[in-house]
Phi, psi and omega in degrees: 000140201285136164208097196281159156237137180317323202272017186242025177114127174229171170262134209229129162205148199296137172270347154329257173326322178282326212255303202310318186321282201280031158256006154308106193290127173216144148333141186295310208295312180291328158317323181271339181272344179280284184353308184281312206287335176288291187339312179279359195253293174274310192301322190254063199358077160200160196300314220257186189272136143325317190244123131253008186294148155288355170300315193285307224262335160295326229265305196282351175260327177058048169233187248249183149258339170315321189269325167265352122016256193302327170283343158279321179285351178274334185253358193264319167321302168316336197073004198263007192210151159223142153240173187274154196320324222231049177055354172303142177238140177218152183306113183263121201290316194286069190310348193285338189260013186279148156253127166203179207243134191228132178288129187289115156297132140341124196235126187311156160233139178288133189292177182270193167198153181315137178283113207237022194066030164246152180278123180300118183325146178279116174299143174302142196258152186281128177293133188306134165271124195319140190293137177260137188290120196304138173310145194295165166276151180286338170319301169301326185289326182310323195268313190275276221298312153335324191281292163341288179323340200245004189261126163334143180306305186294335170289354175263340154127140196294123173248126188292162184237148189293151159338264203330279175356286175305283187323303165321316233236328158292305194302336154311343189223014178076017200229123176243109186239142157323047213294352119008269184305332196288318215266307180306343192275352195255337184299308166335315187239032162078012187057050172233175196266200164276011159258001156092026158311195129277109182292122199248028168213094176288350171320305197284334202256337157287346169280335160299308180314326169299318193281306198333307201286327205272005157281323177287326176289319180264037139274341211279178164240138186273125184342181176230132180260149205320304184307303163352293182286331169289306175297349176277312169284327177292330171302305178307325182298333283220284176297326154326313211264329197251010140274320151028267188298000000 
């Protein structure tokens, strides 16, 4: 039987912040996904997520990445996420700059009172409340999320790509690369080169990796094989024995 405890780890937000969240119309997908971007972020006391790959944020959401995606792009809209040079996403704090649609309270209407010779307050008239927009047809919603699947990585903000990914992606161009060492050795310095840039093509830096090792091999001098090498020494002995004589 499940039982968290506050002492095995809490998320510490603002109660502030917390009332703005649900007066917010959002989708459940975008919700679970704000859920996580709090979790990885005020759950490990710091402004920005840990992760930023989608890989984690599918494994940890159980939704589609199509759906976390969209849903990103939906909060990124909102103003209610931002990222940080290095693709992390954290929580914009200022709610006032948010777009969003916030259901308005209810404003009291003044009760009537007994006539005691004073004039009975005029009930306060009620803020119109916003139309709410007819839902997309799916055909359309269907047509944006294609168009989405299909927008360059950089109009969308840079996403490091998974081991596999790199790996895939060398053997595709005839080059057997590491994807491991490659996404830790970039992970390492924050995914920028050496002029400390921000890498907006992880494509390009493997194919740099490529030319780079075929400029160092054909510097390299190629092994000797065991015969070679017997034979390399019987000649030096040789010349040994008949300075000698």
């Amino acid at each position: 039987m499940a039982s968290p405890q506050k002492s095995n780890g809490n998320t510490q937000i603002a109660n502030e912040l917390l009332e703005q969240f649900y007066r917010v119309n959002m989708s459940g997908n975008e919700w679970r996904v704000l859920a996580w971007i709090i979790r990885k972020s005020y759950g490990f006391n710091q402004k920005n997520t840990r992760y930023a790959r989608f890989s984690y944020m599918v494994a940890d959401t159980d939704l589609p990445e199509s759906s976390c995606r969209w849903a990103i792009k939906k909060l990124l809209e909102r103003n209610m996420i931002s990222q940080d040079q290095n693709g992390q996403y954290l929580v914009q704090k200022n709610y006032d700059e948010w777009a969003k649609e916030i259901k308005q309270k209810p404003q009291p209407i003044a009760q009537p009172i007994a006539d005691s010779g004073y004039e009975k307050p005029q009930p306060i008239a009620e803020k119109p409340q916003p139309i709410a927009e007819k839902p997309q047809p799916i055909a359309v919603a269907y047509k944006e999320l294609k168009t989405l699947l299909k927008t360059p990585l950089k109009t969308i903000g840079f996403i490091p790509p998974t081991a596999q990914e790199v790996t895939d992606y060398g053997k595709s161009i005839n080059f057997n690369i590491d994807g491991e060492y490659f996404v830790a050795s970039y992970e390492k310095v924050g995914w920028v080169d050496k002029n400390k840039n921000k890498i907006k093509s992880w494509k390009a830096c493997v194919v740099t990796w490529k030319k780079n090792q075929a400029r160092f091999s054909a510097h390299t001098p190629k092994p000797q094989t065991l015969a070679e090498r017997m034979a390399e020494n019987e000649a030096h002995n040789a010349k040994i024995m008949a300075a000698i004589k």
